[in-house]
PDB file of N, CA, C and O in Angstrom:
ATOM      1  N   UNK A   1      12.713  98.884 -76.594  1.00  0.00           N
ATOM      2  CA  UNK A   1      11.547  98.455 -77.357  1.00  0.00           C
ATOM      3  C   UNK A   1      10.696  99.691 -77.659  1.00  0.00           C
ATOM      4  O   UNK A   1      10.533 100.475 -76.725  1.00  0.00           O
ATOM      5  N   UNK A   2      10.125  99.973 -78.856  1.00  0.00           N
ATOM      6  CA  UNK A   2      10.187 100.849 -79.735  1.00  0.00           C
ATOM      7  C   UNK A   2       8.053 100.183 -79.947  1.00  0.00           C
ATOM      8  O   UNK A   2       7.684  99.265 -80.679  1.00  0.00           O
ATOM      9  N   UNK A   3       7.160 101.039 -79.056  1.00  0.00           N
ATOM     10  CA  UNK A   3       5.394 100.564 -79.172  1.00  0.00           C
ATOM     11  C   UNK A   3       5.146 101.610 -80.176  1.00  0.00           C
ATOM     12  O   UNK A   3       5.469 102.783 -79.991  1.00  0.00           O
ATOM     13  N   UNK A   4       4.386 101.038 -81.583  1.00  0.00           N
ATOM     14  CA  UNK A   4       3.856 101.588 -82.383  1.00  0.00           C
ATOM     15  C   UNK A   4       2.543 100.952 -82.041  1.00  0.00           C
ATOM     16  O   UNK A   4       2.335  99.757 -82.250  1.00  0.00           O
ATOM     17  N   UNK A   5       1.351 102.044 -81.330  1.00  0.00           N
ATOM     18  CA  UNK A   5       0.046 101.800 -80.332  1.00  0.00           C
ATOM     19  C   UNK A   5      -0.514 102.614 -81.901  1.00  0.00           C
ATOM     20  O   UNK A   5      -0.032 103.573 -82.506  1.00  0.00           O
ATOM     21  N   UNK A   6      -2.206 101.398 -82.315  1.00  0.00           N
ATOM     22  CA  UNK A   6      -2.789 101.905 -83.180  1.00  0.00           C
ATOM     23  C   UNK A   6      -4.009 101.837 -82.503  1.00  0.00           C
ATOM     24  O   UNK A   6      -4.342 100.766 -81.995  1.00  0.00           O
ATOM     25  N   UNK A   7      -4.764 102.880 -82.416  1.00  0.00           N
ATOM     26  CA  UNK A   7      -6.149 103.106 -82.371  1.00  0.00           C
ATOM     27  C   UNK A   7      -7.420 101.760 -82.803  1.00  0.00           C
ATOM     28  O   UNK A   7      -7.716 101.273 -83.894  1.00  0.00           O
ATOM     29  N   UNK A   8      -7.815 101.553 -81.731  1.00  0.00           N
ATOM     30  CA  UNK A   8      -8.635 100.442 -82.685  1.00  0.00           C
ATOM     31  C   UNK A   8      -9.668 100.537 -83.717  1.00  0.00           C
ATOM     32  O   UNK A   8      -9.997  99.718 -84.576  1.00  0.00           O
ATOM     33  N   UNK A   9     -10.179 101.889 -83.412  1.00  0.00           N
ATOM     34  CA  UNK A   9     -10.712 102.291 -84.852  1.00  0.00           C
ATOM     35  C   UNK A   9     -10.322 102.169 -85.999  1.00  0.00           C
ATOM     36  O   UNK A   9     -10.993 101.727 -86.931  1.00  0.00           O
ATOM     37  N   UNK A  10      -8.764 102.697 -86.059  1.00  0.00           N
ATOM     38  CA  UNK A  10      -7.698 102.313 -87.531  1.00  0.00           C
ATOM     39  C   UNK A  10      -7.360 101.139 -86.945  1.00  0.00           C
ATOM     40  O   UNK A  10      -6.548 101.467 -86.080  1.00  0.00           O
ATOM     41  N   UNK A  11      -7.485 100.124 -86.911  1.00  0.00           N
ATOM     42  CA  UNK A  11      -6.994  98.916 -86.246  1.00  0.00           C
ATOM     43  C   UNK A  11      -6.831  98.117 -87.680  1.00  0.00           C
ATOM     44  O   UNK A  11      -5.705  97.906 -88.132  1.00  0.00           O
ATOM     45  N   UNK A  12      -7.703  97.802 -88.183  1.00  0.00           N
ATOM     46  CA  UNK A  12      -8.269  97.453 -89.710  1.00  0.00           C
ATOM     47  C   UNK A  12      -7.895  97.965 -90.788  1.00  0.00           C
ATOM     48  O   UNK A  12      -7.899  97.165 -91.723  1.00  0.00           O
ATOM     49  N   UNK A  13      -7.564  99.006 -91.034  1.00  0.00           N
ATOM     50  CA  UNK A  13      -6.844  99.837 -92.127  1.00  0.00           C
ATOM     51  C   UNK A  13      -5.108  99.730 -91.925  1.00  0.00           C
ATOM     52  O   UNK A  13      -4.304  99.812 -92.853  1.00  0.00           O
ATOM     53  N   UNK A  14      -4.734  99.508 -90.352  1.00  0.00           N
ATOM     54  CA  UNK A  14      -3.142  99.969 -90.409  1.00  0.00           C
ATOM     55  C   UNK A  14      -2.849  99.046 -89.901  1.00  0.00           C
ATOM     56  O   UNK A  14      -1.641  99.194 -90.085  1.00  0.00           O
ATOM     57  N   UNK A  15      -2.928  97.959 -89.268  1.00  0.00           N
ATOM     58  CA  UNK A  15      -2.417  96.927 -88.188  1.00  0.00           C
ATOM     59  C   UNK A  15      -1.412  95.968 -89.377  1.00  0.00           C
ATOM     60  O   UNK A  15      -0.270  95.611 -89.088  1.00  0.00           O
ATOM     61  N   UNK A  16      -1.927  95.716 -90.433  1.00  0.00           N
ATOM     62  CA  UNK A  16      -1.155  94.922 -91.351  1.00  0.00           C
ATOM     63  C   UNK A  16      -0.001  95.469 -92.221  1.00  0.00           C
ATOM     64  O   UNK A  16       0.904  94.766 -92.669  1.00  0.00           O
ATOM     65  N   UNK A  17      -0.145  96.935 -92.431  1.00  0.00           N
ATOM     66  CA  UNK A  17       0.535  97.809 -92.874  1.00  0.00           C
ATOM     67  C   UNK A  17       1.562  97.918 -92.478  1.00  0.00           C
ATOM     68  O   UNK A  17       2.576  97.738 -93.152  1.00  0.00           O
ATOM     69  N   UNK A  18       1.541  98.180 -91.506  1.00  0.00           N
ATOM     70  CA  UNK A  18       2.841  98.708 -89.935  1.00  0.00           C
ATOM     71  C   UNK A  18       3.222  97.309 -89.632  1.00  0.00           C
ATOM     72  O   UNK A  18       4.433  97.246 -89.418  1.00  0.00           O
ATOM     73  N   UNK A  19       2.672  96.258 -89.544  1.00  0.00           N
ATOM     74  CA  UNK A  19       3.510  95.100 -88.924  1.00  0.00           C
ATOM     75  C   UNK A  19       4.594  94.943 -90.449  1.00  0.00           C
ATOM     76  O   UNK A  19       5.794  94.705 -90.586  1.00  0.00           O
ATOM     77  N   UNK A  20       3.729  95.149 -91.195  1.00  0.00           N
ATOM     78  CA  UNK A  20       4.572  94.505 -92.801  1.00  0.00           C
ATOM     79  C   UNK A  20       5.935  95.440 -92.366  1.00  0.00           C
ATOM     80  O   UNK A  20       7.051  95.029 -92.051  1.00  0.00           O
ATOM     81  N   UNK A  21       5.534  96.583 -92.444  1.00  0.00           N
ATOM     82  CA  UNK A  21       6.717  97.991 -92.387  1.00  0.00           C
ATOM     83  C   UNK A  21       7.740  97.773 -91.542  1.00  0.00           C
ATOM     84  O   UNK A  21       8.912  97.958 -91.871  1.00  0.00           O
ATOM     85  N   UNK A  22       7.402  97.395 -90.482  1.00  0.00           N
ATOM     86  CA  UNK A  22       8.156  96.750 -88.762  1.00  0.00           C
ATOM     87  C   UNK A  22       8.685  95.960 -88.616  1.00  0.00           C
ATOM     88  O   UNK A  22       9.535  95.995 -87.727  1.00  0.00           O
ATOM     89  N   UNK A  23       8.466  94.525 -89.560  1.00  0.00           N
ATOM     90  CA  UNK A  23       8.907  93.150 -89.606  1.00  0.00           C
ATOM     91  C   UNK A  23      10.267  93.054 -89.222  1.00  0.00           C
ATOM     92  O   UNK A  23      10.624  92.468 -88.200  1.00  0.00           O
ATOM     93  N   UNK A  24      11.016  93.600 -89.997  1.00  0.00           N
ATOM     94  CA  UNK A  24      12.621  93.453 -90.072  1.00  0.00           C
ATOM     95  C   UNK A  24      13.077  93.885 -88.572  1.00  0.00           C
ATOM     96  O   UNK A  24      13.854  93.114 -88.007  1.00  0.00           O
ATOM     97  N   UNK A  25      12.548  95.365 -87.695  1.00  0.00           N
ATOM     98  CA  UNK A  25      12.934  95.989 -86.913  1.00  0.00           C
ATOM     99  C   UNK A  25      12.727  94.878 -85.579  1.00  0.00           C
ATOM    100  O   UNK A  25      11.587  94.554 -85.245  1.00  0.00           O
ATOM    101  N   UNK A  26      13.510  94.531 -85.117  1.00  0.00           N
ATOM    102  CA  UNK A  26      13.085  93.640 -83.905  1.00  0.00           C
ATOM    103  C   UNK A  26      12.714  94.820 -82.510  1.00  0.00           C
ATOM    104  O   UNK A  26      11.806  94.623 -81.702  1.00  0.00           O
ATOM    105  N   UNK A  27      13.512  95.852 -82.493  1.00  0.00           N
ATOM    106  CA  UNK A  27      12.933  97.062 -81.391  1.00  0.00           C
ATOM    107  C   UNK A  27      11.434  97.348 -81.968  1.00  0.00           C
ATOM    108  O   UNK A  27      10.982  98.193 -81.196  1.00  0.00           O
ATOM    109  N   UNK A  28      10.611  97.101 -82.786  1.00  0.00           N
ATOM    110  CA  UNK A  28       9.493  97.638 -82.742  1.00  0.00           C
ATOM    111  C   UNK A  28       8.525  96.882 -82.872  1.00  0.00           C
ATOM    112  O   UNK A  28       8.429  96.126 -83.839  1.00  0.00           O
ATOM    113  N   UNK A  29       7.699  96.948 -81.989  1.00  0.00           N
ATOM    114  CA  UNK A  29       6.205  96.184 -82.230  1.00  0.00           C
ATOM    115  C   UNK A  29       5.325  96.842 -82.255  1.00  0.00           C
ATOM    116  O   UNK A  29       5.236  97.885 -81.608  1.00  0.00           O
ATOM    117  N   UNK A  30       4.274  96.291 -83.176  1.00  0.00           N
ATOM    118  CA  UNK A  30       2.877  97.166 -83.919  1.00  0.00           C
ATOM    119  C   UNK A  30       2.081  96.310 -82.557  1.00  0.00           C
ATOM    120  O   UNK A  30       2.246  95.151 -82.175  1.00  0.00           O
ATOM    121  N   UNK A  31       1.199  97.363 -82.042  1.00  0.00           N
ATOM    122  CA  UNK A  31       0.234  96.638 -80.626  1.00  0.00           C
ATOM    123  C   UNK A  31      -1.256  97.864 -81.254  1.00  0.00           C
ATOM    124  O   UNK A  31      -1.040  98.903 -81.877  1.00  0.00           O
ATOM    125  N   UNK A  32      -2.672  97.343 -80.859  1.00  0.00           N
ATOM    126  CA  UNK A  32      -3.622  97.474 -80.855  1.00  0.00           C
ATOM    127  C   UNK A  32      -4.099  97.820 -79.803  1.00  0.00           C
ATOM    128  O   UNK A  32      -4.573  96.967 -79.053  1.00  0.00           O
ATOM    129  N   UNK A  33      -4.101  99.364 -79.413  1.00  0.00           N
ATOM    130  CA  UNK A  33      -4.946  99.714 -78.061  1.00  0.00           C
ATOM    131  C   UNK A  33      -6.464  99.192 -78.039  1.00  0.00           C
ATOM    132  O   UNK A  33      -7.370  99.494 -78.816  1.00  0.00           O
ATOM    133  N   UNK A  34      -6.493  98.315 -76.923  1.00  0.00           N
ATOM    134  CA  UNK A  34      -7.964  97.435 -77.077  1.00  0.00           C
ATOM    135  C   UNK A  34      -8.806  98.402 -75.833  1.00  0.00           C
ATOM    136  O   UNK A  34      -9.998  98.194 -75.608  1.00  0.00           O
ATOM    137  N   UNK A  35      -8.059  99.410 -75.121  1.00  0.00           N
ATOM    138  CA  UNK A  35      -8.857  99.518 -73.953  1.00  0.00           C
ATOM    139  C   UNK A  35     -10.219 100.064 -74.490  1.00  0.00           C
ATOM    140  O   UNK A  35     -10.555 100.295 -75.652  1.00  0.00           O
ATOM    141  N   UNK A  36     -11.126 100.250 -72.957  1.00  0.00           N
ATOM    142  CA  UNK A  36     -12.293 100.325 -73.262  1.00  0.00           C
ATOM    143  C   UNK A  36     -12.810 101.544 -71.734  1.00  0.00           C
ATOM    144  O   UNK A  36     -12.302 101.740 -70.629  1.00  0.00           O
ATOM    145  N   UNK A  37     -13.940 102.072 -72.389  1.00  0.00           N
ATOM    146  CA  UNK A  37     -14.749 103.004 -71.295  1.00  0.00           C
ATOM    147  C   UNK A  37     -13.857 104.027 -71.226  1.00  0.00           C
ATOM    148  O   UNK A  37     -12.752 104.025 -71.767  1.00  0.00           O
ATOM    149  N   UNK A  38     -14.445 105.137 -70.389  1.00  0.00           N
ATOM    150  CA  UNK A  38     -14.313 106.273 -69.936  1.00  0.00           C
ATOM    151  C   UNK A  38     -12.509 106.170 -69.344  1.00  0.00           C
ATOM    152  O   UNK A  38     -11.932 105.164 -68.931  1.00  0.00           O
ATOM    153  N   UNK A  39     -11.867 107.812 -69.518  1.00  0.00           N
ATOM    154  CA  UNK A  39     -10.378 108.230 -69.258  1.00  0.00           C
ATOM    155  C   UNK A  39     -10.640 108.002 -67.756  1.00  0.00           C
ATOM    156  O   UNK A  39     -11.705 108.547 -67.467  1.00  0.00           O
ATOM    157  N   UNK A  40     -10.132 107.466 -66.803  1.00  0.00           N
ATOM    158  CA  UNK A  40     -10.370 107.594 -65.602  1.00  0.00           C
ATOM    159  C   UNK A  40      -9.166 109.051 -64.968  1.00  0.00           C
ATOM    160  O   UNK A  40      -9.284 109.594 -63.870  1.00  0.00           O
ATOM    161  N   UNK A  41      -8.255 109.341 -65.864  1.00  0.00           N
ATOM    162  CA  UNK A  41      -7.224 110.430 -65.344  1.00  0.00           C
ATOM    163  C   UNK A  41      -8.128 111.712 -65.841  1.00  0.00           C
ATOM    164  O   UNK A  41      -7.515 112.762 -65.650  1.00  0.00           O
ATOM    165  N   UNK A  42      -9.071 111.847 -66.268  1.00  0.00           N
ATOM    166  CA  UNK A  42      -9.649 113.106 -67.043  1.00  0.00           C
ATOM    167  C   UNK A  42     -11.238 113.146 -66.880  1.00  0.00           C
ATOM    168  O   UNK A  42     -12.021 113.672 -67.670  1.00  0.00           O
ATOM    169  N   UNK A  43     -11.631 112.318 -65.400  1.00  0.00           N
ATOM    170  CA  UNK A  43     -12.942 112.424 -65.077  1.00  0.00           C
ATOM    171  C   UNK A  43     -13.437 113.392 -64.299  1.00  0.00           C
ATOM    172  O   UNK A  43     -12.848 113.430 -63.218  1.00  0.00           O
ATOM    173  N   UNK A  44     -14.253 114.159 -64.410  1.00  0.00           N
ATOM    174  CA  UNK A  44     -14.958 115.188 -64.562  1.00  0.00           C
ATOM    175  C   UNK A  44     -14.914 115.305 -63.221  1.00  0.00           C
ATOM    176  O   UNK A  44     -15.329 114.316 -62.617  1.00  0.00           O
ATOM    177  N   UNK A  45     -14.430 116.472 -62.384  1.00  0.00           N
ATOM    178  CA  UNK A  45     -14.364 116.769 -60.973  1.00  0.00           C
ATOM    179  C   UNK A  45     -12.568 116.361 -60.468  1.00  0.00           C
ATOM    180  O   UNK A  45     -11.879 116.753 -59.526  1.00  0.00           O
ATOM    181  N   UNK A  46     -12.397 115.740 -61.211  1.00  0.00           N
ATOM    182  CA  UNK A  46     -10.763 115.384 -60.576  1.00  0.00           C
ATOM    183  C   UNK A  46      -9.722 116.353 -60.561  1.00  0.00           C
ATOM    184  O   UNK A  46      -9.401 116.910 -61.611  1.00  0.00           O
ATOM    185  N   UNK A  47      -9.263 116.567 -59.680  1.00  0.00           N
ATOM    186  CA  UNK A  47      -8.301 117.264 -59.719  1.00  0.00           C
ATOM    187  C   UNK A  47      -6.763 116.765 -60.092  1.00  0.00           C
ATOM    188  O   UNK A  47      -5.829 117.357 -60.630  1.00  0.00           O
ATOM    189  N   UNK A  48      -6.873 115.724 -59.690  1.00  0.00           N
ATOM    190  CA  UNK A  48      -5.431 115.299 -60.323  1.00  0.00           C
ATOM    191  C   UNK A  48      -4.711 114.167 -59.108  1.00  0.00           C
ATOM    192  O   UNK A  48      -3.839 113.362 -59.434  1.00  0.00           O
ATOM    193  N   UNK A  49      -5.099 114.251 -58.088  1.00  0.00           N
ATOM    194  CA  UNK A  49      -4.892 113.049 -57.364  1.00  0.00           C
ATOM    195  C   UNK A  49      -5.874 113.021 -56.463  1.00  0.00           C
ATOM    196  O   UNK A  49      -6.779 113.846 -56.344  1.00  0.00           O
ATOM    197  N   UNK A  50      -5.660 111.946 -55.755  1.00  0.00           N
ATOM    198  CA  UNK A  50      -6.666 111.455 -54.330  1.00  0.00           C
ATOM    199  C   UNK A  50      -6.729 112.277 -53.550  1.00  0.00           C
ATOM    200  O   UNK A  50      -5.693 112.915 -53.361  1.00  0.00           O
ATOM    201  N   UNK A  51      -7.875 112.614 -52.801  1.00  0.00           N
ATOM    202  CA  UNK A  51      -7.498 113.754 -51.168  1.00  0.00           C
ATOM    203  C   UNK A  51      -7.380 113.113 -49.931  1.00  0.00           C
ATOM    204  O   UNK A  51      -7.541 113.617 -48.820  1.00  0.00           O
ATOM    205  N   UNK A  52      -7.013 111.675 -50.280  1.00  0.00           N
ATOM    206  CA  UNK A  52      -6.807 111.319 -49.235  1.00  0.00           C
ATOM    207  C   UNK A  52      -5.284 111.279 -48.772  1.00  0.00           C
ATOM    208  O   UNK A  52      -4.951 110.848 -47.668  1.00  0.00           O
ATOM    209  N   UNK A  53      -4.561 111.676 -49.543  1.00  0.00           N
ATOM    210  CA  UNK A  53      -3.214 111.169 -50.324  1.00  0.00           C
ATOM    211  C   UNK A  53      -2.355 112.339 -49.347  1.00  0.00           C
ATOM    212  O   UNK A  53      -3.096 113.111 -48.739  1.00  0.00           O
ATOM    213  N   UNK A  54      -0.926 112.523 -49.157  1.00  0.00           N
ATOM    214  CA  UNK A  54      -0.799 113.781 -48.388  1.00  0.00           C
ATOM    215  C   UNK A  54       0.650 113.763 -48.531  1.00  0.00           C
ATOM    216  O   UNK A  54       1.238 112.809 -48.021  1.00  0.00           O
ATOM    217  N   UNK A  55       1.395 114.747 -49.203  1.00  0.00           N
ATOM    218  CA  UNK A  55       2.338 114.948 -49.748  1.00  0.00           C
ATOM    219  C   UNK A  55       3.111 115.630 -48.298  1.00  0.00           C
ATOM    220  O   UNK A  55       2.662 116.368 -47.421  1.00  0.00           O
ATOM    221  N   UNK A  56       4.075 115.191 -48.445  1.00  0.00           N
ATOM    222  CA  UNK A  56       5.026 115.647 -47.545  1.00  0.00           C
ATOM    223  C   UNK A  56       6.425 115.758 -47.701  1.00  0.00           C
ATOM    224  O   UNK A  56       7.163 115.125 -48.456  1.00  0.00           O
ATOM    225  N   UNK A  57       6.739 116.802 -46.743  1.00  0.00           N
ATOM    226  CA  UNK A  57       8.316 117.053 -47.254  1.00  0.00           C
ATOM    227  C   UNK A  57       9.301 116.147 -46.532  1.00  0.00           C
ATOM    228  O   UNK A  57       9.823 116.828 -45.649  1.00  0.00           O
ATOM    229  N   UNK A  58       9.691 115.145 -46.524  1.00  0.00           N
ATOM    230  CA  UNK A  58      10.239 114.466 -46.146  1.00  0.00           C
ATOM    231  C   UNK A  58      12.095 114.921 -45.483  1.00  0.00           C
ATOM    232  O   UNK A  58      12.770 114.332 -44.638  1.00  0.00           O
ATOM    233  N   UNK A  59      12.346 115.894 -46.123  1.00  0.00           N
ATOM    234  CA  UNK A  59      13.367 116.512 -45.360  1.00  0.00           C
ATOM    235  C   UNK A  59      13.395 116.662 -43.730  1.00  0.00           C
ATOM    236  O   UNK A  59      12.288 116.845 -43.223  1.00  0.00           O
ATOM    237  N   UNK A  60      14.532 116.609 -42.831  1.00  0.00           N
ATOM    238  CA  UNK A  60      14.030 117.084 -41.764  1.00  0.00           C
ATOM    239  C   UNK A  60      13.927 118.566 -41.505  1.00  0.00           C
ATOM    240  O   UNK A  60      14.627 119.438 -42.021  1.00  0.00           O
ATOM    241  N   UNK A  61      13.204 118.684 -40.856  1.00  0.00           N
ATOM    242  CA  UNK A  61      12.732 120.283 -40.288  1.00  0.00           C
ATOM    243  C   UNK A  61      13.892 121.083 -39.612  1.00  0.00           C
ATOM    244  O   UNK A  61      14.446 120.249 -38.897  1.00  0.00           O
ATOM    245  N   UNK A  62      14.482 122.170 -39.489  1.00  0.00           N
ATOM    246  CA  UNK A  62      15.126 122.965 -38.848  1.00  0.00           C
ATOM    247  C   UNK A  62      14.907 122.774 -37.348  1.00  0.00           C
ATOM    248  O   UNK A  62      13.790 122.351 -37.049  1.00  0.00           O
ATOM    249  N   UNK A  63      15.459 122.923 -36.702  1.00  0.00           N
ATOM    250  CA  UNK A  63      14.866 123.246 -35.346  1.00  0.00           C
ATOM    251  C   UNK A  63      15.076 124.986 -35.270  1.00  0.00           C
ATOM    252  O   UNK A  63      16.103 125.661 -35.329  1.00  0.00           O
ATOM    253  N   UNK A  64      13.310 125.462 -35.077  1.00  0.00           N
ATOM    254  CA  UNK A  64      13.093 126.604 -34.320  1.00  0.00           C
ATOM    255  C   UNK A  64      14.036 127.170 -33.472  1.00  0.00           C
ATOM    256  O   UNK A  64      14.421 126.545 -32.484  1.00  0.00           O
ATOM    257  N   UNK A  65      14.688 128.897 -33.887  1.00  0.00           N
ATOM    258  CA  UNK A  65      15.174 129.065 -32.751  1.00  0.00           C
ATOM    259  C   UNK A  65      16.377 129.936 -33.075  1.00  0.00           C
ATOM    260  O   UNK A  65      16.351 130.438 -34.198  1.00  0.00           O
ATOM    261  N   UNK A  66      17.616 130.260 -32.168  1.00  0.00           N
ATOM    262  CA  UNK A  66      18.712 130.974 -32.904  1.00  0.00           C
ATOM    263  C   UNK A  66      20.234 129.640 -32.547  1.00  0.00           C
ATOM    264  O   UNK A  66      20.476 128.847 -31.638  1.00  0.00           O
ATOM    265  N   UNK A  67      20.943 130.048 -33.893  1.00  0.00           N
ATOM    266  CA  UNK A  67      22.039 129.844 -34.034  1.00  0.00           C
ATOM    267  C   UNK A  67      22.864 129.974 -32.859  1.00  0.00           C
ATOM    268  O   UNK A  67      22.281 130.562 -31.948  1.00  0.00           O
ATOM    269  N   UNK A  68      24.238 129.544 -32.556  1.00  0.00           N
ATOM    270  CA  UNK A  68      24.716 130.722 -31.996  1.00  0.00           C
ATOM    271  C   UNK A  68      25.933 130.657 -33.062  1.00  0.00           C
ATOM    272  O   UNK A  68      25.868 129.850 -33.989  1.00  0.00           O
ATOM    273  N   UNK A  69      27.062 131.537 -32.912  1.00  0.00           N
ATOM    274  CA  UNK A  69      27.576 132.487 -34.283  1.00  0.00           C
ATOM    275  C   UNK A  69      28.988 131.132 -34.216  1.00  0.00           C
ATOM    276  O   UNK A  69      29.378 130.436 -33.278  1.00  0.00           O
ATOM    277  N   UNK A  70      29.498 131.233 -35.880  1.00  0.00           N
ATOM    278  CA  UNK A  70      30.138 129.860 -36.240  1.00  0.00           C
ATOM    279  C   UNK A  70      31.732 130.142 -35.659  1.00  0.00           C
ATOM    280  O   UNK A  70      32.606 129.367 -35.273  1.00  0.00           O
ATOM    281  N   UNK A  71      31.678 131.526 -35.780  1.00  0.00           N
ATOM    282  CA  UNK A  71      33.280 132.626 -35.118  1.00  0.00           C
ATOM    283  C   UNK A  71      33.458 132.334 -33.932  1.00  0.00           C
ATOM    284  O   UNK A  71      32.419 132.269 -33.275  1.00  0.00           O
ATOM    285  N   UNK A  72      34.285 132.153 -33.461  1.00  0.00           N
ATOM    286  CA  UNK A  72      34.241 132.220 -31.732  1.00  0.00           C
ATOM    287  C   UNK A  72      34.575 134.178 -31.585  1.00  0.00           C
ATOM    288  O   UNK A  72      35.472 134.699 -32.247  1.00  0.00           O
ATOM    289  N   UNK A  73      33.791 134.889 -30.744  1.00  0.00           N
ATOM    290  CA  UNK A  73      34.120 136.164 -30.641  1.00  0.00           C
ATOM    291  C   UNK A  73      33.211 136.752 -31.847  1.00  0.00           C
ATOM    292  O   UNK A  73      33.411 137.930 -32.146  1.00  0.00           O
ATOM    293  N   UNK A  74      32.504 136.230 -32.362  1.00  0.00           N
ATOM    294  CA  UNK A  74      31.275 136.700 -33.261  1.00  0.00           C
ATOM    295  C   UNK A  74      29.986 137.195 -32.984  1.00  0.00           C
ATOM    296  O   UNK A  74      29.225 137.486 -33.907  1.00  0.00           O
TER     297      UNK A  74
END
């Protein structure tokens, strides 16, 4: 499925246009971004995720320490 997202500003000028244009295409639908208020991903101080949040390497860890050699007589 194939979102042709129109601005609701041009909502009024293109919404009838593009559905006319689209009709035939069943992968595509003409949709009307209705949201509203402030970007919450682009608010002022954000860095880009939560700090509460805590990324981790989920691999296991090595164990500290020495090998001993894979040769016997190495």
């Amino acid at each position: 499925m194939i979102y042709c997202v129109i601005p609701q500003a041009l909502a009024d000028e293109l919404y009838d246009k593009l559905s006319e244009y689209y009709k035939d295409d069943p992968n595509v639908q003409v949709i009307v971004d209705r949201r509203e208020g402030p970007d919450r991903r682009r608010a002022s101080g954000n860095t880009g995720h939560d700090e509460r949040r805590q990324i981790r390497d989920r691999r296991h860890r090595r164990i500290p320490g020495t090998f001993p050699p894979l040769h016997p007589g190495d």
